[in-house]
C-alpha positions as CSV (number, residue, x, y, z in Angstrom):
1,X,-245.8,-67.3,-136.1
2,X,-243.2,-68.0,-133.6
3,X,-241.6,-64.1,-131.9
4,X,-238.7,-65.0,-133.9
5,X,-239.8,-65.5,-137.0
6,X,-242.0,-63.0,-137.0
7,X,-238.9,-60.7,-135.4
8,X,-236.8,-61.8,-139.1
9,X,-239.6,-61.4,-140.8
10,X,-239.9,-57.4,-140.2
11,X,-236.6,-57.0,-140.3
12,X,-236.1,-58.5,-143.7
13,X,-239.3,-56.1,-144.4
14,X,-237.6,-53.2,-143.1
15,X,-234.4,-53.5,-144.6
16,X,-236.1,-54.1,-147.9
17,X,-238.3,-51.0,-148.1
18,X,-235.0,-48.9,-147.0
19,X,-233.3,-50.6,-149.8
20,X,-235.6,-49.6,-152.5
21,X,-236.8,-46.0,-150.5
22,X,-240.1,-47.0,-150.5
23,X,-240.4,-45.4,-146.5
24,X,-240.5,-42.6,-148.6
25,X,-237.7,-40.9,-146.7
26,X,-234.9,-39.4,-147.9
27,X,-231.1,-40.9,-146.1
28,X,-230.7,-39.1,-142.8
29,X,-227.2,-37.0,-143.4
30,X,-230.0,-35.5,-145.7
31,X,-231.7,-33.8,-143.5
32,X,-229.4,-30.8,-142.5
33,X,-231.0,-28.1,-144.2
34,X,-234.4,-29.2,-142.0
35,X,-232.3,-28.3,-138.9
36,X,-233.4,-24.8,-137.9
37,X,-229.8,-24.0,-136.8
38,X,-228.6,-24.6,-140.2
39,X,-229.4,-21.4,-141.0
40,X,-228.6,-20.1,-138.0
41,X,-232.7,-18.9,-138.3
42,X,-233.0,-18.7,-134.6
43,X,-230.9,-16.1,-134.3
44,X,-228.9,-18.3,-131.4
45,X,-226.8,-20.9,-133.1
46,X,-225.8,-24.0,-131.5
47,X,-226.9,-24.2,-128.1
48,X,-224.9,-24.3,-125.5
49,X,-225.4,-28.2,-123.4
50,X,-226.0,-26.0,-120.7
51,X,-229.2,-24.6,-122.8
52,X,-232.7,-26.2,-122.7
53,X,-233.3,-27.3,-126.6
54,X,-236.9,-26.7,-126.0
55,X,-236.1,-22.9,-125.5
56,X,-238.4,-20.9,-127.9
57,X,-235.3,-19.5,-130.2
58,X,-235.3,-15.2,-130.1
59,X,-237.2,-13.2,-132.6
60,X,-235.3,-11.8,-135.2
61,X,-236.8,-9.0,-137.4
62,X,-238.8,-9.0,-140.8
63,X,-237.2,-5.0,-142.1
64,X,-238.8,-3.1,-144.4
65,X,-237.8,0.6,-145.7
66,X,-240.5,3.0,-146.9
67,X,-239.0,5.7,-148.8
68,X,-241.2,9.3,-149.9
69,X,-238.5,10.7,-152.8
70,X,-241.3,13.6,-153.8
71,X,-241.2,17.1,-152.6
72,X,-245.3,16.8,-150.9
73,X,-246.1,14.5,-148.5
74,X,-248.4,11.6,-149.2
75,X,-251.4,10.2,-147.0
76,X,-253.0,6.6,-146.4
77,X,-249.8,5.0,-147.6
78,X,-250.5,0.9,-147.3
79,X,-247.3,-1.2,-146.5
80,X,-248.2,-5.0,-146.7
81,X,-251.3,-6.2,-148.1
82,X,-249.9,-8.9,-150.6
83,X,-253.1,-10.3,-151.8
84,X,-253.7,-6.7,-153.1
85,X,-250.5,-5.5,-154.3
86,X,-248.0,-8.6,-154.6
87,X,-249.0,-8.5,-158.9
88,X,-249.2,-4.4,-158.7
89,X,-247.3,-2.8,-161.8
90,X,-244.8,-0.8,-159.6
91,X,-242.8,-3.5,-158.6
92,X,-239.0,-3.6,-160.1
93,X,-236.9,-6.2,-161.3
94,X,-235.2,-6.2,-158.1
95,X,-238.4,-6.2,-156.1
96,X,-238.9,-3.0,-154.8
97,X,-242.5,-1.7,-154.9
98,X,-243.3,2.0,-155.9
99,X,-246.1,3.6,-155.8
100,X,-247.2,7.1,-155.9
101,X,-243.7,8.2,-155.7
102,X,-242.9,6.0,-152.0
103,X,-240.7,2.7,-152.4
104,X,-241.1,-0.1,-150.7
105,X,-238.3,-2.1,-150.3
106,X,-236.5,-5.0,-148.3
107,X,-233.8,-3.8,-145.7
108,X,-232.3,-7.5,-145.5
109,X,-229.7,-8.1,-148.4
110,X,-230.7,-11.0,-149.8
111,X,-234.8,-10.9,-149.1
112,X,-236.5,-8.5,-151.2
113,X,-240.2,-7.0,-150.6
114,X,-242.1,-8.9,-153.0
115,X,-240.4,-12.0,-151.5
116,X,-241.3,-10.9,-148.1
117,X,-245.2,-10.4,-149.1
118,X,-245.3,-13.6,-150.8
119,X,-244.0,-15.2,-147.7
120,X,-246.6,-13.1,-145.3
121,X,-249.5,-15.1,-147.8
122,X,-248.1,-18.4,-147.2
123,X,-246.1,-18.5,-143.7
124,X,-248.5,-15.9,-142.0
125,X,-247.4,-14.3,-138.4
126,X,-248.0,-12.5,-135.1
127,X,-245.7,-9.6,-134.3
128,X,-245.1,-9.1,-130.6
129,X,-242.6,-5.7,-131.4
130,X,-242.8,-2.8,-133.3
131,X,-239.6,-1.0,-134.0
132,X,-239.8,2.3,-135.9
133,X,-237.3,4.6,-137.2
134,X,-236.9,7.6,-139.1
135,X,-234.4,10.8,-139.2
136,X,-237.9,12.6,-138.9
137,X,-238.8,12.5,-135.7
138,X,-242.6,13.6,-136.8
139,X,-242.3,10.4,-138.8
140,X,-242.3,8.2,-136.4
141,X,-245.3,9.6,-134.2
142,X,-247.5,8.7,-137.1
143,X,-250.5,7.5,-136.5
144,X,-250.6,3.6,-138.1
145,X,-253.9,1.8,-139.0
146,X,-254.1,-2.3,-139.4
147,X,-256.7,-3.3,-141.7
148,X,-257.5,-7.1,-142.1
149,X,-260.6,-9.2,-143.6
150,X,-261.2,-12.3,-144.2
151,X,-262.7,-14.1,-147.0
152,X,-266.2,-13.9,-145.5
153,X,-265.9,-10.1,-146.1
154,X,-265.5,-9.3,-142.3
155,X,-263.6,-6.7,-141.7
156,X,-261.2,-5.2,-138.8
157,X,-259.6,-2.3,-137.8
158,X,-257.0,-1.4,-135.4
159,X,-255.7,2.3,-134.5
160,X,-251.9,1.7,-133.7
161,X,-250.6,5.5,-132.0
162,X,-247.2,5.0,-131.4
163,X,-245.5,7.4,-128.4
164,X,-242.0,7.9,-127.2
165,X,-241.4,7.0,-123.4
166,X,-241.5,10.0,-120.8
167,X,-237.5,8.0,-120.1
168,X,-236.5,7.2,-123.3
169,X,-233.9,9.8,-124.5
170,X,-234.2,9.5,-128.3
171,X,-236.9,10.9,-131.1
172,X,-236.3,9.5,-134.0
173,X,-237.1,5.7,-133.0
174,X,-239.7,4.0,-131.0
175,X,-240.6,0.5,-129.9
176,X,-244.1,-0.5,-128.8
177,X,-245.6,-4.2,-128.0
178,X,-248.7,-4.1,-130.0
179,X,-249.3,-7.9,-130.6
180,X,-251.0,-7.8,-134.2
181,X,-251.4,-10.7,-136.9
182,X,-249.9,-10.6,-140.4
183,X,-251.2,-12.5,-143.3
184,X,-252.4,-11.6,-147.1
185,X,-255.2,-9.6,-146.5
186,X,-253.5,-7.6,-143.8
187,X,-252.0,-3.9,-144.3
188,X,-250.3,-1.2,-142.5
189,X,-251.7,2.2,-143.4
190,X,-249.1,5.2,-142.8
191,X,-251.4,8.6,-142.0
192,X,-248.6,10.4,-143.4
193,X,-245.2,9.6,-145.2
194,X,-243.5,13.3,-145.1
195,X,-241.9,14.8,-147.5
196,X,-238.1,13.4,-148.6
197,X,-238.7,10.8,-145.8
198,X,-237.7,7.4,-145.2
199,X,-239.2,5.2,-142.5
200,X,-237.9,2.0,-141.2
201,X,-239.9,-0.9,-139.8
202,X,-239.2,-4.0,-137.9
203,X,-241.4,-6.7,-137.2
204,X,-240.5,-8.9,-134.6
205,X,-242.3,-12.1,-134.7
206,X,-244.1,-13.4,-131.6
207,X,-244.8,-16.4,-133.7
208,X,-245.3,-17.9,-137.0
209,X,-247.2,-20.9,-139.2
210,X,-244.9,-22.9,-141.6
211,X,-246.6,-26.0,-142.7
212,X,-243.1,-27.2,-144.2
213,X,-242.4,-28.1,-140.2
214,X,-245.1,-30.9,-140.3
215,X,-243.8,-32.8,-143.1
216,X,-240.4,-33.2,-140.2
217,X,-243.0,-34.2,-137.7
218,X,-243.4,-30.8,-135.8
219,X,-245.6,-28.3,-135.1
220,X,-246.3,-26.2,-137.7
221,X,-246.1,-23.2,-135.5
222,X,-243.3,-21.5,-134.2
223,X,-243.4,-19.4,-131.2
224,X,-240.1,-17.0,-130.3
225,X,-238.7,-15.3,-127.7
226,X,-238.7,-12.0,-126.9
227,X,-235.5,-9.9,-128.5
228,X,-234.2,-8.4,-125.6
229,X,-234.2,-5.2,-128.0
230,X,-235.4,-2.9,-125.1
231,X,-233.7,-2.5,-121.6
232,X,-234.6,-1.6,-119.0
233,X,-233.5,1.7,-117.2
234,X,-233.0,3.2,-113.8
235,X,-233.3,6.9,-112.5
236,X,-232.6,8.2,-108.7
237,X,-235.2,10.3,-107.8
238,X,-234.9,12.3,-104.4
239,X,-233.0,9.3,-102.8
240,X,-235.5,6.4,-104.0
241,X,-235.2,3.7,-107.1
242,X,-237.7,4.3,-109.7
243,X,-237.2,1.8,-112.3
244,X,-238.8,1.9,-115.7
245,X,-239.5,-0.6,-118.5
246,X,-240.0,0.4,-122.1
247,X,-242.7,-2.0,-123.3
């Protein structure tokens, strides 16, 4: 077969199979909603020309609030854990989790916390930052223990003692880089939720798995760039530059 006829010949192959869909692709202005920046899930929008596309995009924060509405305080409280507690009877219509009195809930608007475990099962995640808050500034200096296993029955724990910096002017919030995985076996343990107490929680993603990517071609994980959530800070002490770094 002669390089032209064999040129017409694909072509009138090609244009066929589009015809009739059989590529099994769907038409191109279609694919807008597999554009990260459609949702603006990056956190950064459209890039600037000036701006590498190959940039990992900044983390944004998974938020959680735990709230204790009792008058006692209650110990070995698990947050996570969705293989365990994603069916447990406490949940509400609306998705909120209680349990012994403590509830559970989503802190973004249109996310709630059954949604989020479900998501933790099937997209699981690293986190690179910790971000705690809390009014109670005893709260927050809770000791935290990640428990994981895996379906071999191996097991793994992990101490987390969160500390405010010797610089850092507030109590009632701290941040720590304690790279940790999350996925459906893992949970947080809180030693202590005091008393008429509600604890905030960030997870800032140092990367994640989403296996929806690789039907577009890419990598199924997603890697993201630090959040710039801490800053750095300078003291003058007796005339020289000491310059500290939270994290």
């Amino acid at each position: 077969m002669s390089n032209i006829r064999k040129y017409l010949s694909e072509a009138q192959r090609a244009a066929h199979n589009e015809w009739l869909g059989a590529d099994g692709f769907i038409d191109g202005d279609l694919y807008f909603t597999e554009d990260p920046t459609f949702f603006d899930a990056d956190g950064n929008g459209a890039a600037p020309a000036s701006v590498p596309t190959t940039a990992a995009p900044q983390s944004q924060p998974y938020i959680i609030t735990v709230s204790n509405a009792s008058a006692g305080s209650v110990s070995n409280f698990d947050v996570l854990g969705a293989f365990q507690y994603m069916n447990n009877s406490g949940f509400t219509s609306g998705g909120d989790l209680t349990i012994s009195s403590v509830t559970i809930s989503s802190a973004i608007s249109n996310v709630n916390y059954r949604e989020f475990l479900y998501q933790s099962m099937m997209q699981p995640f690293s986190v690179g930052l910790t971000y705690i808050q809390s009014s109670n500034s005893s709260q927050v200096l809770e000791t935290l223990t990640l428990n994981t296993r895996d379906s071999n029955g191996n097991q793994a724990l992990k101490t987390l003692s969160p500390a405010i910096d010797p610089y850092q002017q507030q109590s009632t919030v701290i941040a720590f880089n304690q790279p940790y995985r999350i996925d459906g076996f893992t949970k947080l343990t809180i030693r202590t939720m005091f008393a008429a107490t509600t604890l905030t929680l960030r997870f800032y993603p140092a990367d994640n798995i989403n296996l929806s990517r690789g039907l577009a071609g890419r990598a199924v994980s997603q890697q993201y760039a630090n959040p710039r959530l801490v800053k750095s800070s300078v003291a003058v002490v007796g005339g020289e530059t000491l310059r500290s770094r939270l994290g």
